[in-house]
Backbone as a ProteinNet text record, in pm:
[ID]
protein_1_A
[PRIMARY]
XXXXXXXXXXXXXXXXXXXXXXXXXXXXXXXXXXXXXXXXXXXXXXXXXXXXXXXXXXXXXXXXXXXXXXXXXXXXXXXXXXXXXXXXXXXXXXXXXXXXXXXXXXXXXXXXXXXXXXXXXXXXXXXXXXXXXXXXXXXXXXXXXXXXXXXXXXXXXXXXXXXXXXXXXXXXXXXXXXXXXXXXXXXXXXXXXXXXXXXXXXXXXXXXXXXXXXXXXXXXXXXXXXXXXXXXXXXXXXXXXXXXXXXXXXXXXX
[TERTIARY]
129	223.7	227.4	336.4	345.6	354.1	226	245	189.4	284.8	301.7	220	98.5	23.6	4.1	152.2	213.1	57.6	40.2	-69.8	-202.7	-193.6	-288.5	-443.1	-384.1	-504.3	-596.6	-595.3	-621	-786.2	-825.2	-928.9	-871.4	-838.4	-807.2	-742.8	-602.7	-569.4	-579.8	-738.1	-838.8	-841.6	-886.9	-976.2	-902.3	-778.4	-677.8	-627.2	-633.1	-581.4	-686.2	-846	-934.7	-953.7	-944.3	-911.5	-797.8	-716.1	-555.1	-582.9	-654.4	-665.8	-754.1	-842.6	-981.9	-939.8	-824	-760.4	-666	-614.2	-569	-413.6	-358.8	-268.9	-181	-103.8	-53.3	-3.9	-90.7	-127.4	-76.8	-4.2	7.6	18.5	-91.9	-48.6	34	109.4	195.5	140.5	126.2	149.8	180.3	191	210	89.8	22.8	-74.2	-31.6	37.3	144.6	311.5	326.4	500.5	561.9	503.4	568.4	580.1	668.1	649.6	760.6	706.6	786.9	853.9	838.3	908.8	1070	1038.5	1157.6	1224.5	1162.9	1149.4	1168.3	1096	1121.9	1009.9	1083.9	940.6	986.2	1016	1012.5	1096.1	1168.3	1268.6	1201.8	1144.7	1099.7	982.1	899	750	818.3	882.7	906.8	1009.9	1050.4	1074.5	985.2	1054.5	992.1	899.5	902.8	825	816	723.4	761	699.5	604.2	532.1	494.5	485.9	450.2	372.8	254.5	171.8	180.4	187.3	210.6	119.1	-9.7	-146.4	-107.4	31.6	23.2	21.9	-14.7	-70.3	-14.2	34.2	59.5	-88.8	-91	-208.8	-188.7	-68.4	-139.1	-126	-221.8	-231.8	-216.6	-166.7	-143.8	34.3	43.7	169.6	275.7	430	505.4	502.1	465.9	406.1	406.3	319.1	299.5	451.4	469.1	611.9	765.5	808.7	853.2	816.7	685.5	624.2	655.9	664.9	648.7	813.7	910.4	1042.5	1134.3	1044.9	1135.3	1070.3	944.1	919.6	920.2	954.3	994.1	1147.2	1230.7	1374.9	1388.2	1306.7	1291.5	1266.3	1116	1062.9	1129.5	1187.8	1218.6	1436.6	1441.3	1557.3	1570.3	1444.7	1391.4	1364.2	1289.2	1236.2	1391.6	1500.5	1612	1674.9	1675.7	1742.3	1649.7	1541.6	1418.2	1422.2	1470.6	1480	1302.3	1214	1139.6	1098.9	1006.1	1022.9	947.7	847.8	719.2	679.1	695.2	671.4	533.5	400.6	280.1	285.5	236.4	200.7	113.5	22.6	-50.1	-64.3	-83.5	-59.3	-169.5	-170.2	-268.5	-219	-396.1	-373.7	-352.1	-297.3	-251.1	-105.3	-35.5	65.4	226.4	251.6	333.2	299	160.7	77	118.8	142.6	119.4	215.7	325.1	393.5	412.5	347.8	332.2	286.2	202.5	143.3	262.8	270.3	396.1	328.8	224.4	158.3	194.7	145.9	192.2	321.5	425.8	554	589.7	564.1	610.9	608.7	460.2	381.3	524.8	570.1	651.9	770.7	812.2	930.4	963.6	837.2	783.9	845.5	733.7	776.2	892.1	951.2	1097.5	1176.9	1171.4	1278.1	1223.5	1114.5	1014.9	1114.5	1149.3	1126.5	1337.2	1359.5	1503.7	1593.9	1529.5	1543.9	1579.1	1539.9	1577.6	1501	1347.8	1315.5	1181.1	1114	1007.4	875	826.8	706.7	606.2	474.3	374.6	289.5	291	208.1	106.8	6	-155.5	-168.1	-223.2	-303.6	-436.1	-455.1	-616.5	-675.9	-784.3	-876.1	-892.6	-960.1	-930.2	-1104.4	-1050.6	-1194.7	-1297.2	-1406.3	-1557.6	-1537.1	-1452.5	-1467.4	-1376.8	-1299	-1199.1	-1261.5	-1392.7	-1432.1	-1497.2	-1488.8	-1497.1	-1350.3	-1251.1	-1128	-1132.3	-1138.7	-1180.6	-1237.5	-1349.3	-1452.8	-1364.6	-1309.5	-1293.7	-1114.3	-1067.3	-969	-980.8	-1105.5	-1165	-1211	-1288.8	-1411.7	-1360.8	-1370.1	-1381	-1522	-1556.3	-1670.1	-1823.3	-1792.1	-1951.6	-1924.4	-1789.2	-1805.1	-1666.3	-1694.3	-1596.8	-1493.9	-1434.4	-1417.5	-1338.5	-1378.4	-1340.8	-1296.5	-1204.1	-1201.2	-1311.6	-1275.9	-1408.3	-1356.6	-1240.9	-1127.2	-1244.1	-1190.1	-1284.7	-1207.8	-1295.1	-1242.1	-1334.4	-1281.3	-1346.2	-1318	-1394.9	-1397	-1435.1	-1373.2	-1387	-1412.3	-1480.7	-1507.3	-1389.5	-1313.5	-1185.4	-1221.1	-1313.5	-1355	-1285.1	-1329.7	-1325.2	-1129.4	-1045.2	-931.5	-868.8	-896.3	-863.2	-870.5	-967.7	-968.1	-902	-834.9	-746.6	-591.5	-604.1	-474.1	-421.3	-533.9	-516.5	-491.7	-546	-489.2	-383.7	-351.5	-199	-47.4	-110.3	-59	31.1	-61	-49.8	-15.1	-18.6	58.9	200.8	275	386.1	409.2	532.2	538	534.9	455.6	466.9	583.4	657.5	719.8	675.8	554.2	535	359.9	310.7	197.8	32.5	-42.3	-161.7	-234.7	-345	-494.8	-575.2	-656.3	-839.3	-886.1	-1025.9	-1108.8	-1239.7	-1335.6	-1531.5	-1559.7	-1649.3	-1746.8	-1826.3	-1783	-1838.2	-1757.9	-1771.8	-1634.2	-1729	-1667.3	-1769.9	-1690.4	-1730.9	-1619.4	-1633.1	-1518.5	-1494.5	-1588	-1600.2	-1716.5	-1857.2	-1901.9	-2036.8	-2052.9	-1956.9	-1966.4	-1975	-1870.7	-1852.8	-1989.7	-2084.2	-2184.9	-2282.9	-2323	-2417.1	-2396.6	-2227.4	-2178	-2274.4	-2259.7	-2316.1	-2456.9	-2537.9	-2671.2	-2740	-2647.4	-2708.9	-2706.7	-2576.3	-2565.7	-2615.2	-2657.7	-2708.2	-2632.9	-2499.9	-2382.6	-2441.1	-2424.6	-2453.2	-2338.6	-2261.2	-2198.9	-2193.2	-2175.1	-2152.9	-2074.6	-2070.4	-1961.8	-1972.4	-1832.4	-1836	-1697.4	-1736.4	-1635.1	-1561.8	-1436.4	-1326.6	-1203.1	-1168.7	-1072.2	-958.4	-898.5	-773.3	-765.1	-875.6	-870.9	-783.3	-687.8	-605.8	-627.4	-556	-612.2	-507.1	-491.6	-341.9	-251.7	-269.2	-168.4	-115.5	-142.8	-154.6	-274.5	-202.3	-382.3	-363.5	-517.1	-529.1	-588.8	-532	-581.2	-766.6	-789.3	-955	-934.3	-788.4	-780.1	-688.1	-622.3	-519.9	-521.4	-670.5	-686.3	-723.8	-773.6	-836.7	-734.7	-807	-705.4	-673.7	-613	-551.4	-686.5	-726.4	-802.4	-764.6	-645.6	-631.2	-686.3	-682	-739	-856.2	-859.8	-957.1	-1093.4	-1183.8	-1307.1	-1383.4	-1426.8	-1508	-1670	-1706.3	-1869.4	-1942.5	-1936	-1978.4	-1949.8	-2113.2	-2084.2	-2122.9	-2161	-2130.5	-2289.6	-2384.2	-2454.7	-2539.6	-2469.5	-2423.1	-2403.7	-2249.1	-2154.4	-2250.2	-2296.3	-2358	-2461.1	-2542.8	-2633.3	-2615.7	-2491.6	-2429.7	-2331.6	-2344.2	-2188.7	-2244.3	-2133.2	-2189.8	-2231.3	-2172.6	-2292.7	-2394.9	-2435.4	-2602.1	-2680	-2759.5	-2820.1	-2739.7	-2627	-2560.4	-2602.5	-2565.1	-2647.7	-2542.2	-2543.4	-2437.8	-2499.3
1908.9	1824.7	1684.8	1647.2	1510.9	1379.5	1340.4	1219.6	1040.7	970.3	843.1	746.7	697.8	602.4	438.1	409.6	277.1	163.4	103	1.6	81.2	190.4	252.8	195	29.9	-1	-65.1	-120.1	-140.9	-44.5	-91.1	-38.7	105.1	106.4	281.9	361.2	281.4	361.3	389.6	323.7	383.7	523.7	494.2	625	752.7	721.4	859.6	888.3	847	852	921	881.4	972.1	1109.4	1106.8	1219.4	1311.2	1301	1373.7	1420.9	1349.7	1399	1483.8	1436	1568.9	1676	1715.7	1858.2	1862.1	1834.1	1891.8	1881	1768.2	1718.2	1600.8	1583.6	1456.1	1348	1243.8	1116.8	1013.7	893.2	792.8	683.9	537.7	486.1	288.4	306.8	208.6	76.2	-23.8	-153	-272	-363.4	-485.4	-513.2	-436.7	-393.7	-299.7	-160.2	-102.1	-165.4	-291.4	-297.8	-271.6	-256.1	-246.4	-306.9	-361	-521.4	-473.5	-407.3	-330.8	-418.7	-581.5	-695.6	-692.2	-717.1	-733	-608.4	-487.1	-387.1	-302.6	-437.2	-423	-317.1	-190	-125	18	-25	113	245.8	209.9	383.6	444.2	373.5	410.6	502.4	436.6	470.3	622.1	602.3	716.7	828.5	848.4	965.5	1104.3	1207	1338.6	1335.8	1216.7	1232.8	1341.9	1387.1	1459.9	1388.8	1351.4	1249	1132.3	1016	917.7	869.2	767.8	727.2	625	571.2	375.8	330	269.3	194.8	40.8	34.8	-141.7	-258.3	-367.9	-416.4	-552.9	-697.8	-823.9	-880.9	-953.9	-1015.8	-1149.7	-1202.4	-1280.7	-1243.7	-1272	-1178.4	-1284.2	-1435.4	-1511.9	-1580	-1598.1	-1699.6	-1583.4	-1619.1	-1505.6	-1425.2	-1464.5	-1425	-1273.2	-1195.4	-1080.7	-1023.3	-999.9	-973.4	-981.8	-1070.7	-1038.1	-951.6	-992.2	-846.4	-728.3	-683.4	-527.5	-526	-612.6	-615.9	-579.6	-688.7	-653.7	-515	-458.3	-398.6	-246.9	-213.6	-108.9	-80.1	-169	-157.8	-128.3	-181	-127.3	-21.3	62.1	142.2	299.1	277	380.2	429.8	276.2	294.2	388.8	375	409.9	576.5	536.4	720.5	824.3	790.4	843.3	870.1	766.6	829.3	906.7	901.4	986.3	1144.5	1154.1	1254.6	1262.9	1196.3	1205.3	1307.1	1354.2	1525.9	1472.6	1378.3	1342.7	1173.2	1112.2	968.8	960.9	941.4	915.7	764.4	736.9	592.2	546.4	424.4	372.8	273.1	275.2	177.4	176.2	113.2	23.7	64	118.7	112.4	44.3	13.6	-67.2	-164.9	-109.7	-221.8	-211.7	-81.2	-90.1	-210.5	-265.6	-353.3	-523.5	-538.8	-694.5	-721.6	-728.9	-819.9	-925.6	-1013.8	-1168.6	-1176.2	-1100.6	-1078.3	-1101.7	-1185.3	-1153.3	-1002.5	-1036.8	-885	-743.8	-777.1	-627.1	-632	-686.5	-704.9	-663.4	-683.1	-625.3	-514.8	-446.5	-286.9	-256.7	-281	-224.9	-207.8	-288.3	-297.9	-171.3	-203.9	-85.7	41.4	84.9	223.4	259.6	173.7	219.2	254.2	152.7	202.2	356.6	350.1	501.2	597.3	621.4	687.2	708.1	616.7	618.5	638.7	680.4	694.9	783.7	939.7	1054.1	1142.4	1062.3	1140.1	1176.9	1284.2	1314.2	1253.5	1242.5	1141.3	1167.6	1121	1128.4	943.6	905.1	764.4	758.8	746.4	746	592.1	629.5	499.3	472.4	414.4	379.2	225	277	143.9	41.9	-92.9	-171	-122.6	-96.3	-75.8	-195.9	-92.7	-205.1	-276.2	-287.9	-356.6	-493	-466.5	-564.6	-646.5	-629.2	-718.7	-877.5	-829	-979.5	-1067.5	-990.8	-1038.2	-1148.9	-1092.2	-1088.9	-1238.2	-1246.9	-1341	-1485.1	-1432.2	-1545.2	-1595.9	-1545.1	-1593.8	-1690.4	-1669.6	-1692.2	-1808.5	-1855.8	-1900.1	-2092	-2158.2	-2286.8	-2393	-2489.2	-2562.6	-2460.1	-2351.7	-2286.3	-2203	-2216.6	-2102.1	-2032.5	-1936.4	-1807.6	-1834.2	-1809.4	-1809	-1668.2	-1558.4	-1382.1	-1324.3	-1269.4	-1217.8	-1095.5	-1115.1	-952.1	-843	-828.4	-686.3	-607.8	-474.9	-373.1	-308.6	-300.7	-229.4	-102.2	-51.7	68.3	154.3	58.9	60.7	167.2	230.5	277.4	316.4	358.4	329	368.8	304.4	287.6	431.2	490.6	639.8	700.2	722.5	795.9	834.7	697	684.1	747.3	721.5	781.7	908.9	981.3	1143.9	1170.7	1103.1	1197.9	1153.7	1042.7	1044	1107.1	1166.6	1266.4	1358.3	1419	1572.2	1588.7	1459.4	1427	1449.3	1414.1	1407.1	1529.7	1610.6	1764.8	1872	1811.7	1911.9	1913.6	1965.9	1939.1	1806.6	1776.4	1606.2	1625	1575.6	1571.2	1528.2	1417.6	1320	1266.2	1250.2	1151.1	1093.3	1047.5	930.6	1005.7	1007.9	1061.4	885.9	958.7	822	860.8	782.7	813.2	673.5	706.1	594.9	587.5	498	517.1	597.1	613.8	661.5	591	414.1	343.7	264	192.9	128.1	-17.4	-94.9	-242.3	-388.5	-478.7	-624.8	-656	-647.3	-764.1	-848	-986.8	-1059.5	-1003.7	-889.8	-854.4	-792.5	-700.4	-582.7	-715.7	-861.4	-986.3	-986.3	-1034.4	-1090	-1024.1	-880.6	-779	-784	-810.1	-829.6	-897.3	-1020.6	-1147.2	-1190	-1088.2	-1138.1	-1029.7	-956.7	-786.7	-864	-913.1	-982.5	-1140	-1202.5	-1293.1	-1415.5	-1414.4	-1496.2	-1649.5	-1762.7	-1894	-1914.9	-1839.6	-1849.9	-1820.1	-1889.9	-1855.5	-1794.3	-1673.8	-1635.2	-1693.2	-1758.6	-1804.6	-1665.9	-1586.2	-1535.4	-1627.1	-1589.7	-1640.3	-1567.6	-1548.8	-1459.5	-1459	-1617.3	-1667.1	-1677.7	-1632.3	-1614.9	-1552.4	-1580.9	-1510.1	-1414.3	-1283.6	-1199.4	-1210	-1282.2	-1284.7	-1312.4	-1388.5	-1422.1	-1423.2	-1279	-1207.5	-1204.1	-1273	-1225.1	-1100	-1073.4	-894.4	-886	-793.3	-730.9	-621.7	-612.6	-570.5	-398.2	-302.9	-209.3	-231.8	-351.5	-357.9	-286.5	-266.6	-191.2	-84.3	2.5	136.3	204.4	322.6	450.1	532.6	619.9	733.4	832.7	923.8	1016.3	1106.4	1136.9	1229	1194.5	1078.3	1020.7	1112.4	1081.6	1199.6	1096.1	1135.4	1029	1065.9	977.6	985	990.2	1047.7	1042	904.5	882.8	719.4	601.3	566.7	450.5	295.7	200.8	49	62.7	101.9	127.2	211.5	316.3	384.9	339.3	303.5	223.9	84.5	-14.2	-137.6	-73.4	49	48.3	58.2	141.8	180.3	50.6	-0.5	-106.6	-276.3	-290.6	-426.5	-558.3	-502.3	-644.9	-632.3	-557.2	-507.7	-595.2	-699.2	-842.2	-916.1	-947.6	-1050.5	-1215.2	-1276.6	-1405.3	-1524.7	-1551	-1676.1	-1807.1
-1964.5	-1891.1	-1953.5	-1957.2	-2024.5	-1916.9	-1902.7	-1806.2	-1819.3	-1758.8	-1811.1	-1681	-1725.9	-1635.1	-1621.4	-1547.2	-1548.8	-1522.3	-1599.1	-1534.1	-1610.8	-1699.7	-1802.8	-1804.7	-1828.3	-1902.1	-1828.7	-1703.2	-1575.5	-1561	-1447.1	-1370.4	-1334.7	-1255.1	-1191.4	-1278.7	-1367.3	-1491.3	-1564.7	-1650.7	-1759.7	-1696.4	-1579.1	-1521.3	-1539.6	-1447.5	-1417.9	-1560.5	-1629.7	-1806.1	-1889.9	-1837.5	-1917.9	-1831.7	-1717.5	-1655.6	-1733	-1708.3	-1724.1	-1894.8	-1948.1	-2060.3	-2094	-2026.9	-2029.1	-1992.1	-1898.3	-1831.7	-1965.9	-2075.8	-2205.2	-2180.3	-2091.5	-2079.6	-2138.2	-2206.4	-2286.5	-2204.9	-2218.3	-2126.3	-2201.2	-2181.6	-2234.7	-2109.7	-2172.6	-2080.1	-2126.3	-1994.2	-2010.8	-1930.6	-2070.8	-2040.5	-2084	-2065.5	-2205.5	-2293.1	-2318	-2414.5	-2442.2	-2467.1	-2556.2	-2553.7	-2511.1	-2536.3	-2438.4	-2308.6	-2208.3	-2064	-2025.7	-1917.8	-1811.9	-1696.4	-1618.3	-1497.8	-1540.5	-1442.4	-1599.3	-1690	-1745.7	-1773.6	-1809	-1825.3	-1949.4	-2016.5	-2152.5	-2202.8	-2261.5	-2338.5	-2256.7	-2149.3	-2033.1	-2121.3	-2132.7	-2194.4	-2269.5	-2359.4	-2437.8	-2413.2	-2319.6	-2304.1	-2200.6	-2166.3	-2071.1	-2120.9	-2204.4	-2304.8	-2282.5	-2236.3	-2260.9	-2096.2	-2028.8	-1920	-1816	-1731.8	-1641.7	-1514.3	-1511.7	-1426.8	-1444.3	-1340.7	-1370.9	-1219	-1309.4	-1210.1	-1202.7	-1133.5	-1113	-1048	-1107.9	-1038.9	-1084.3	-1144.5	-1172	-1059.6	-1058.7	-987.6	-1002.6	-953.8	-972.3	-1010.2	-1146.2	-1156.3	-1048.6	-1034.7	-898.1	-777.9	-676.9	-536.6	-429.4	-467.1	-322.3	-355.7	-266	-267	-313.4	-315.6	-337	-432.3	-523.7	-671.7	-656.6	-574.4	-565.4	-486.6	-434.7	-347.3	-482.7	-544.2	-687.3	-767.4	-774.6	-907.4	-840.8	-717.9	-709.2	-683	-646.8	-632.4	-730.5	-834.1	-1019.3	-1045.2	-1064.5	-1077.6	-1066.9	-944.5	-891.1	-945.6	-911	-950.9	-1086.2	-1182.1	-1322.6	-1366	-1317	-1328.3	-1266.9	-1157	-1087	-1149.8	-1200.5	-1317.4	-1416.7	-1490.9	-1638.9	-1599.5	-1507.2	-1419	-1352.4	-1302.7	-1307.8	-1466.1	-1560.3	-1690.3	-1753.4	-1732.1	-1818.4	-1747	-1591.1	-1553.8	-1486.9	-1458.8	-1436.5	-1277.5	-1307.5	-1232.1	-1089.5	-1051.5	-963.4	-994.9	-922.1	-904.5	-837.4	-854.8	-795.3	-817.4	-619.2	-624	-582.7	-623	-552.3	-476.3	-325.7	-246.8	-141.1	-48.4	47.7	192.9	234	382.5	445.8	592.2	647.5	570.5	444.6	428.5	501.3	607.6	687.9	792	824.1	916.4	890.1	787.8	744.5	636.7	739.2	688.1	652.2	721.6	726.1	600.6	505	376.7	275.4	200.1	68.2	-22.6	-96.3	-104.2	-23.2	79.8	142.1	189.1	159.5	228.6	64.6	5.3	-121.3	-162.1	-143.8	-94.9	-62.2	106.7	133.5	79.7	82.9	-28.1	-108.5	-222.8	-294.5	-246.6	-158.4	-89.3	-29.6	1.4	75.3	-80.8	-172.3	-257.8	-345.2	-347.9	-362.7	-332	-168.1	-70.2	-61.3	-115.9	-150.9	-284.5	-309.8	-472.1	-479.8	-408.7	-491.4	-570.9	-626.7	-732	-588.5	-654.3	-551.2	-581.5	-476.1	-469.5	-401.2	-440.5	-353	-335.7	-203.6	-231.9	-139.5	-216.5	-191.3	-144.1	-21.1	50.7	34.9	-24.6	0.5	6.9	56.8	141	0.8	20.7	-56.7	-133.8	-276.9	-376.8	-347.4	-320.4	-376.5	-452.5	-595.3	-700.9	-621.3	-515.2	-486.4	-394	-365	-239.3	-335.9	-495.5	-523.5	-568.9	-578.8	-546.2	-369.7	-333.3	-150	-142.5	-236.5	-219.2	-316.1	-422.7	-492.4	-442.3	-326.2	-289.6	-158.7	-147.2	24.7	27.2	-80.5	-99.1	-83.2	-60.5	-42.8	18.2	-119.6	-80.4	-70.9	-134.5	-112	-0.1	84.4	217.4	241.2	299.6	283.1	471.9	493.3	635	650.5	640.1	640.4	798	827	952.5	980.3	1110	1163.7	1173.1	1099.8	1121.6	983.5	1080.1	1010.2	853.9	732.4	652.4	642.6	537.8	533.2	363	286.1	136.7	67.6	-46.5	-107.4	-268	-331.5	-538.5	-525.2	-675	-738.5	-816.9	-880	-914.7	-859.1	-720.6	-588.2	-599.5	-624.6	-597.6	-759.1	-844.1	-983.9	-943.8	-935.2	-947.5	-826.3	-721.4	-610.9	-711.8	-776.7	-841.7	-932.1	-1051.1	-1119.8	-1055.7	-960.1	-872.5	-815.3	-787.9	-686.2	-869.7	-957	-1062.2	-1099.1	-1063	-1148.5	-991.9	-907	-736.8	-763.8	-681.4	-667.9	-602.5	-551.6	-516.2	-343.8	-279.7	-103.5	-19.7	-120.2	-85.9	116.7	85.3	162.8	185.5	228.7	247.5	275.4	179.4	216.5	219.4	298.3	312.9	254.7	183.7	142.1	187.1	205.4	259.9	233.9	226.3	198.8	327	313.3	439.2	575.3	501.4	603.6	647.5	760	829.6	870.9	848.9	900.2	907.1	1005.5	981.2	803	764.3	679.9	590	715.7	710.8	712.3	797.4	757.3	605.7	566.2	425.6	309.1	313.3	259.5	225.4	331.4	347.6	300.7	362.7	248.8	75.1	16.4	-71.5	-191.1	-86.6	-140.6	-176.2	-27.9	-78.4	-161.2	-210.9	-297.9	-432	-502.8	-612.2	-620.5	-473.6	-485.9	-539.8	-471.8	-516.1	-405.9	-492.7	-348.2	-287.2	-193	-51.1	71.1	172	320.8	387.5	439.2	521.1	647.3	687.5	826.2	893.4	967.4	1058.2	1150.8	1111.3	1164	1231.7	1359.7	1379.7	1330.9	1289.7	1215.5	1119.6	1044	885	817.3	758	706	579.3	567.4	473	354.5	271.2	180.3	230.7	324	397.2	545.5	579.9	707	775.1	949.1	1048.3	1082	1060.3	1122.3	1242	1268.8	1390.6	1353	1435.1	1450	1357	1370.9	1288.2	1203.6	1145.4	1064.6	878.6	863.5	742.8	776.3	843.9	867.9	883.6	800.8	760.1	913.8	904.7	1062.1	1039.2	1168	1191.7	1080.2	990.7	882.1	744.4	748.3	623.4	532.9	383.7	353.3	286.9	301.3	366.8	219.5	130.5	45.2	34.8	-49.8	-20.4	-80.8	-138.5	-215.1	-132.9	-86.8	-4.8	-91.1	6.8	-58.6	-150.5	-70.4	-149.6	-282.4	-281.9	-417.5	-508.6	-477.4	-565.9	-635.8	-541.1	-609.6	-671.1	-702.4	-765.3	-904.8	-887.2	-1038.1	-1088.8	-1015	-1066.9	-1126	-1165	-1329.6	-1244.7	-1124.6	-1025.8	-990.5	-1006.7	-964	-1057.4	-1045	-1121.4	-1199.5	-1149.2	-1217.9	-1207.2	-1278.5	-1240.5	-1222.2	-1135.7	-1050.7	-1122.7
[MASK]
++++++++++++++++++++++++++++++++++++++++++++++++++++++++++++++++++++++++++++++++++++++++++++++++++++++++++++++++++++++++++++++++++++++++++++++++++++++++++++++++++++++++++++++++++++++++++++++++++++++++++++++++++++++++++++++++++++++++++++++++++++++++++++++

């Protein structure tokens, strides 16, 4: 099968790319590190030639202010362009629990965005929800962080390895298309601010979490379940502590 992994070179799209290839499938992945910039959409036709699937894990490198909400606006409209003349057979996406929830978010108001034009398009689709990666809770930290202290809400997440999320994306790759919304999630569910805080004193980072109910998350206040997946959700085995044993923060030095 010939399939195209928008955002390739990325964290999750290394992954689903050395996957897809290990099953003896022809993988290429797309990004402006091969020539391809899916806000202008320069590179796209090209890269998508002969396609039959495509996975889209790309991501806005900036995540506050409107910044993010454009990127997935231009983006989508480009991509899902290129994917009608290419004839593209299955659209796999990756997106975030809770982003029907938070709007107030330019980020997740963009998510949405996203998915509606997904979902209107025509071509068939599958879009994967999942909880926000372990690797993202230092995203989390370095957006938070002011003066040495964090001020995190007590809304519960419920995190999951970016691994975990690669290999359901490779499988979702090669199904037929659902055209509509699965969940995955970690195994453990906890405030925010506490998982923050275990975070911090595992790698031994010098900051304070202060819980705050008005803390805003990218933008948006949450509610106490505004990230937690539905009772269907499909629940991973790799928890926070697993994951940090194996992962490049485990003795890092602040």
């Amino acid at each position: 099968m010939n399939i195209v992994v928008v955002g390739g070179n990325g964290l999750v799209g290394r992954n689903v790319v050395r996957r897809l290839r290990a099953k003896g499938h022809e993988v290429s992945a797309a990004s402006r590190a091969s020539g391809v910039d899916i806000v202008t959409g320069e590179g796209l036709a090209q890269a998508l030639e002969g396609a039959e699937v495509v996975v889209d894990v790309s991501n806005s490198s900036v995540l506050t202010g409107e910044a993010p909400c454009e990127f997935f606006k231009a983006a989508i409209a480009n991509l899902l362009q290129a994917e009608a003349a290419a004839g593209v057979r299955h659209h796999v996406s990756l997106s975030v629990v809770g982003t029907e929830r938070l709007d107030d978010s330019p980020y997740f108001r963009g998510k949405a965005f996203q998915e509606a034009c997904i979902r209107a398009s025509g071509i068939p689709f599958t879009v994967l929800h999942a909880t926000q990666f372990f690797e993202f809770l230092l995203d989390i930290v370095e957006v938070s962080v002011y003066d040495q202290a964090l001020r995190l809400a007590p809304a519960y997440i419920q995190p999951v390895a970016s691994a975990d999320v690669a290999a359901c994306l490779a499988e979702l790759a090669l199904r037929p298309a659902l055209n509509g919304v699965i969940e995955m999630a970690g195994p453990e569910r906890e405030p925010m601010s506490e998982i923050i805080q275990r975070f911090l004193i595992q790698i031994e980072a010098p900051y304070e979490v202060v819980t705050d109910a008005l803390a805003p998350y990218f933008g948006a206040r949450l509610a106490s379940d505004s990230l937690l997946p539905g009772t269907d959700a499909h629940l991973c085995a790799m928890d926070f502590g697993a994951w940090l044993n194996q992962s490049e923060y485990w003795g890092a030095s602040w």
